[in-house]
N, C-alpha and C positions, 0 to 999 in steps of 0.2 A: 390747181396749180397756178391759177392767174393772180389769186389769194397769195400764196406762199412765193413766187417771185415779188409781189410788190410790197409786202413786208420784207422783204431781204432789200430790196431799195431803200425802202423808208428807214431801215434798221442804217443804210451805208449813211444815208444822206444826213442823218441826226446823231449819228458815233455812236449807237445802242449796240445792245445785245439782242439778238433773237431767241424769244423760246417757242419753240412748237407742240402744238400739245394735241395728240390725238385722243377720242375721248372714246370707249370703249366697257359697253353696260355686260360683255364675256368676264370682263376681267372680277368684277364687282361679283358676278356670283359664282364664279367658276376657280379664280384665284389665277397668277400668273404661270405657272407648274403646271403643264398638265398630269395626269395621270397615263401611267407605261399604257395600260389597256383601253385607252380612249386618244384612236385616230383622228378624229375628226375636233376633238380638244386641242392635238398637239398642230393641227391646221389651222385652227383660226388663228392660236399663239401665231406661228408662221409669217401669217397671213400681214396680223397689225404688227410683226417687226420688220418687216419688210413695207409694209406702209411708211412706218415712221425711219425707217434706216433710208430711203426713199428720198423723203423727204429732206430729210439733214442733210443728203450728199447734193439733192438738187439746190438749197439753198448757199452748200458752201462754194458749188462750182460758180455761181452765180456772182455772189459775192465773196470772194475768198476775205476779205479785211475783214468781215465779220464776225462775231462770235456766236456760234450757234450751239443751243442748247436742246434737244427732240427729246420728247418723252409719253409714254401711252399711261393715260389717267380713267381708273377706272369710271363710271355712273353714266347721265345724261349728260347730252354734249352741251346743250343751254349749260344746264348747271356748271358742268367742269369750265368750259371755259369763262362765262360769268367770276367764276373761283378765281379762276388763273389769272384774270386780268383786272385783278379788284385795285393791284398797284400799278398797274402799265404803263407808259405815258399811251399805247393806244392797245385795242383790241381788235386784230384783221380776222374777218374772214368770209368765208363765198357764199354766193348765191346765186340759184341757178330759178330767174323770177322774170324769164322775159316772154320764155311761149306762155299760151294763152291755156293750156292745161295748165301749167305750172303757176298762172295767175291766180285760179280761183285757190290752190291747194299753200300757195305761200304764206298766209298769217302764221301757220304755224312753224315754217322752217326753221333752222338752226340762225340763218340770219334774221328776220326781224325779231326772232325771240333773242337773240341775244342784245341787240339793237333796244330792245325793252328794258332791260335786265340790269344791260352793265353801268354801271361806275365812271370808268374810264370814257375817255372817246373811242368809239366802235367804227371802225372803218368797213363796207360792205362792198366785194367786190363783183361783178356782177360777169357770168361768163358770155358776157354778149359785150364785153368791152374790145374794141377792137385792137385794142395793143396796149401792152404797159412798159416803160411810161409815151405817153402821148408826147412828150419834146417840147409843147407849148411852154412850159412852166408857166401856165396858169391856173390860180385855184379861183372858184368861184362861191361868194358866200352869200346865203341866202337870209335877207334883214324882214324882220315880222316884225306890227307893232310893239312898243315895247323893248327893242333891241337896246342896247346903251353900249359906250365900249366899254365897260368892266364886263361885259356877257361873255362866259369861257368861251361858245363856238369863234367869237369876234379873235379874239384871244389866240385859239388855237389856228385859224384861218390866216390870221397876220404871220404868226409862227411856219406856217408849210409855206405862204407866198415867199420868204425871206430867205428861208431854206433851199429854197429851189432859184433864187435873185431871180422872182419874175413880177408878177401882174397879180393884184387882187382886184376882183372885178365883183363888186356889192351891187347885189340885186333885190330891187323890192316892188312886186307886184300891187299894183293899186287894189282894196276892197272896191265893193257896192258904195261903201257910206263915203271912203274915199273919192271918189269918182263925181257923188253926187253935191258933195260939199264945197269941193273945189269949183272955181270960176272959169267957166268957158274960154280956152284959147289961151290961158293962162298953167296951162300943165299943172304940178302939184306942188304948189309951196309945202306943206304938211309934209310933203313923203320925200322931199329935198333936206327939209331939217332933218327927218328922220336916217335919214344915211348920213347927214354929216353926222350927227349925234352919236351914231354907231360905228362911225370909224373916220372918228376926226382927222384935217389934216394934218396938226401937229404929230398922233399918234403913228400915221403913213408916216411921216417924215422921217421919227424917231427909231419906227422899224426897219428902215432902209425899203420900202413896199411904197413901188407904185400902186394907186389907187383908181380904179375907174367908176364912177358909182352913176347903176341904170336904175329906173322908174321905166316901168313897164306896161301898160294896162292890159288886161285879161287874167285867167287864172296865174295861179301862182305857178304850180304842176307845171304849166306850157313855159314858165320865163324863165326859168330854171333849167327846166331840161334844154331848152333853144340854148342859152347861155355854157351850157356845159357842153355843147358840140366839140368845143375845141380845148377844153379843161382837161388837167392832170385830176383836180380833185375837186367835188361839189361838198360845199359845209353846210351843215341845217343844224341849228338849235332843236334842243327836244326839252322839251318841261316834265322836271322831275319835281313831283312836289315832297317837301319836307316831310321824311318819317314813311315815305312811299317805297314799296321794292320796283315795283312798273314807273317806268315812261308812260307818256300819252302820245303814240306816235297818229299822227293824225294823217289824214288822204293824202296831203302833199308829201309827207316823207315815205309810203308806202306808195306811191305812185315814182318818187323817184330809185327808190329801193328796184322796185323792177321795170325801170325802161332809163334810165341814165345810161347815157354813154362814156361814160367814169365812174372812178369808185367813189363812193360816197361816205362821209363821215359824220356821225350822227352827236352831237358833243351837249349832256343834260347840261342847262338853266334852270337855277331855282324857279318856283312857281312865281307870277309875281304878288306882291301882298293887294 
């Protein structure tokens, strides 16, 4: 539900339409129809219209300016919604990746599998968020070597700061090699070009987005999540390489996947050459 109120946000705050898509592997072998002599058929039918009749009413109470669309798709729910959101402008949806059972068992849930999968930018919302939305209107984006501003997360991250008339707050954790190349007392020239480079200030300007940009030392994982305490939304680039169906989601986005205190948007960058 903390999923489906903050795509009805996102859907108000960008003039979108909502569609909802329950994904249900009954329907695919079973058909929509039950049969007269099969109870327990005509219940689960029941069961996911009242799921998704659910839902539509919660997101319209929420946001009534919105348009909402709810529908139950038969197969896997990776697959179906991967499907559904192949032309998005984004793809939301939940996870529930912050106890310490639910750690070891997450690679394969519905969130980072589809975090892997999609297309579009993949928004994960985590049920240990403590409210949506946080009021900050701050998004926080996270710059890897390599970043430049043509990079869509840069892109999409400028777009939600604008959206919201708040703060983009770029963050880029120092490496090993970083740390050791650089000159003592002199903080990180290197990883200063590097965030101008990825989110120039003519580009702030032209967005109408304040820009804050931090150099961190320690892991990545720690400067991110510390930076999102007070964040509506964390951005991570993910490397999709050309001709690939997978992402390569690596430790730092699966580390914020299940312990960010905000939703997280996950937005592929071609590999680089």
């Amino acid at each position: 539900m903390r999923a489906l109120d903050w795509a009805a946000d996102e859907a108000a705050l960008h003039n979108l339409p909502l569609r909802i898509v329950h994904a249900s592997l009954w329907e695919r072998f079973e058909g929509t129809t039950p049969a007269e002599d099969l109870p327990e058929a005509r219940a689960e039918v029941a069961a996911l219209e009242k799921i998704i009749i659910d839902a539509e009413a919660r997101a319209r109470q929420r946001r009534p300016e919105v348009r909402v669309h709810a529908e139950v798709l038969p197969g896997e729910p990776v697959d179906v919604l991967v499907h559904a959101g192949e032309y998005a402008f984004a793809l939301v949806v939940g996870h529930r990746g912050h106890h310490a059972l639910v750690r070891r068992l997450s690679t394969g849930s519905v969130g980072p599998g589809v975090a892997e999968r999609a297309w579009c930018p993949t928004v994960v919302v985590g049920d240990f968020a403590p409210g949506l939305p946080s009021g900050n209107r701050q998004v926080v984006l996270g710059v890897g070597e390599g970043t430049d501003a043509d990079a869509a997360h840069v892109a999409f991250a400028l777009h939600e700061a604008h959206a919201r008339g708040g703060v983009l707050v770029a963050v880029h954790a120092l490496s090993r090699q970083e740390t050791r190349h650089d000159p003592p007392g002199l903080g990180s020239p290197a990883a200063d070009a590097l965030l101008s480079a990825a989110v120039p200030a003519r580009t702030a300007l032209e967005s109408g987005v304040v820009v804050h940009r931090h150099v961190v030392d320690g892991p990545a994982h720690h400067a991110l999540l510390q930076a999102a305490q007070h964040a509506d939304l964390l951005v991570l680039g993910v490397r999709h390489r050309h001709g690939m169906v997978h992402r390569e989601l690596r430790p730092t986005q699966y580390a914020a996947l299940r312990h960010s205190p905000c939703p997280v948007a996950l937005v592929g960058v071609p590999w680089p050459n």
